[in-house]
N, C-alpha and C positions, 0 to 999 in steps of 0.2 A: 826271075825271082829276085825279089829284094834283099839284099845283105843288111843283116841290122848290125849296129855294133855298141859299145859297151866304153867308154873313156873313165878310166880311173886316175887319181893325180895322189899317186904314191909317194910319201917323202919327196915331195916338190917339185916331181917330176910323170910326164902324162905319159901315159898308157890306153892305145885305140887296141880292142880285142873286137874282131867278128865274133857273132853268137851262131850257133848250128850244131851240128851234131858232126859233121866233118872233122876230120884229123887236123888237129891245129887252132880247132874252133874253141871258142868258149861256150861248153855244155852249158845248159839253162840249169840244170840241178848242179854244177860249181858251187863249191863254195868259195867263199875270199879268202880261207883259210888256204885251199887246194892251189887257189890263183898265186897269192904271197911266196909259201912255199916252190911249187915244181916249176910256176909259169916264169918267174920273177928272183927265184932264187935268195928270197928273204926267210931265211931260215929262224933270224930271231925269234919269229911266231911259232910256239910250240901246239904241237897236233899232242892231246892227250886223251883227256873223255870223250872228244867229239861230241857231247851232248850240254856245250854251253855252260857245264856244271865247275870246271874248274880254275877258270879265268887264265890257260896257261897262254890260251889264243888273246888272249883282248891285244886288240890295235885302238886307237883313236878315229872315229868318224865324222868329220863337221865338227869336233868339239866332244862328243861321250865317248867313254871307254863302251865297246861293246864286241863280242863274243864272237870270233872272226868264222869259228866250225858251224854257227848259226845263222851265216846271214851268208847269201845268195851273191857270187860277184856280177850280178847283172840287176840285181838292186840296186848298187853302186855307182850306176853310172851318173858320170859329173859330179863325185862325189869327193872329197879330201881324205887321202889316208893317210895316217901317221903310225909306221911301224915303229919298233925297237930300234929298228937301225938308220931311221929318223928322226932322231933324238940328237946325235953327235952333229955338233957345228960341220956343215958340208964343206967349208975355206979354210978352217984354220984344224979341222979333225979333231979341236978340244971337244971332251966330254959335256952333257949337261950337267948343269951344276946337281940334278937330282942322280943322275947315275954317278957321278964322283963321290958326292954322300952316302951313297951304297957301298962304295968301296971303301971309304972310311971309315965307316960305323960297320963294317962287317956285316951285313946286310943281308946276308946268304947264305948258303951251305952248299948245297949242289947245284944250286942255281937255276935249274930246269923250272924253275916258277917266276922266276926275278922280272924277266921280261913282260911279262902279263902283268906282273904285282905295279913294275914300272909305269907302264902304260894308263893305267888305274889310277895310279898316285897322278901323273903327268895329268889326267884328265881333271881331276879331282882339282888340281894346283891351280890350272889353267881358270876355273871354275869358282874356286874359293881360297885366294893366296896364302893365308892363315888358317886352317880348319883346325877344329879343337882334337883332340885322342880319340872322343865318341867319333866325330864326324871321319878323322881318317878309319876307324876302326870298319864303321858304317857302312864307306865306301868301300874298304877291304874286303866286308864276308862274302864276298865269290870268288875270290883267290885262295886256291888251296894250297897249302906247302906242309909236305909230308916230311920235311927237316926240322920244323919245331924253330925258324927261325926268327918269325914275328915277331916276335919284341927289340930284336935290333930292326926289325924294318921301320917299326912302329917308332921308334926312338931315332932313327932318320929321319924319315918326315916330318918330323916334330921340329929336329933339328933344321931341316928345310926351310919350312913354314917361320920357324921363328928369325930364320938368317934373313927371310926376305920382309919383315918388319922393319928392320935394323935400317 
């Protein structure tokens, strides 16, 4: 019998999982969510709705923010992943300049959404170095945060976008 297997390249570094149902394996119904977390111990990515509804999971894929409880780790194969904890310079462990602007502009509250809302913005940046308040907004509506803290987030990115004109 043939062993299939599954290679993901997580914050810059690869990952071969067998697929099967075996102890150890990566189940077919996985999600990347399930993988990040238990397999890989990337806890940044928060498990919340599980139904793709509140962006607390979004990671970066090839380039889009997308909804980590949604999508299938064996989708993923050969795939580029950018977690939260893919962000911080891996040599010199400096922040990104987008996560230090969160911490600056207070950006938060409990924080249990930050990472997703990160991820989102990072995707969006990556995408469009400048975006105006609509376009982050835009990008924003499937990040939820139940702290009411959106307008310093929104007022960092701004600040972001604008620092990298300069």
């Amino acid at each position: 019998m043939e062993v299939k297997y599954c290679t993901l390249y997580v914050n810059g570094n690869c990952y071969e999982f067998s697929v099967g149902t075996k102890f150890g394996q990566v189940r077919p119904e996985e999600t990347l969510l399930e993988t990040l977390r238990e397999r890989l111990g990337l806890t940044g990515t928060k498990k919340s709705c599980d139904e793709g509804a509140c962006g607390a999971c979004t990671v970066i894929i090839d380039g889009d923010a997308v909804s980590s409880c949604m999508t299938l780790t064996i989708n993923c194969d050969g795939k580029h992943i950018i977690t939260v904890e893919g962000l911080q310079d891996p040599h010199t462990g400096e922040l990104d300049p987008l996560q230090q602007t969160f911490i600056d502009e207070y950006a938060f509250q409990c924080g249990f959404c930050t990472p997703g809302v990160l991820m989102t913005t990072k995707a969006l940046l990556m995408k469009n170095p400048h975006p105006t308040r609509k376009e982050i907004e835009d990008a924003l509506s499937g990040n939820y945060c139940r702290c009411i803290s959106q307008y310093h987030v929104l007022n960092a990115i701004e600040k972001i976008a604008l620092k990298e004109e300069s």
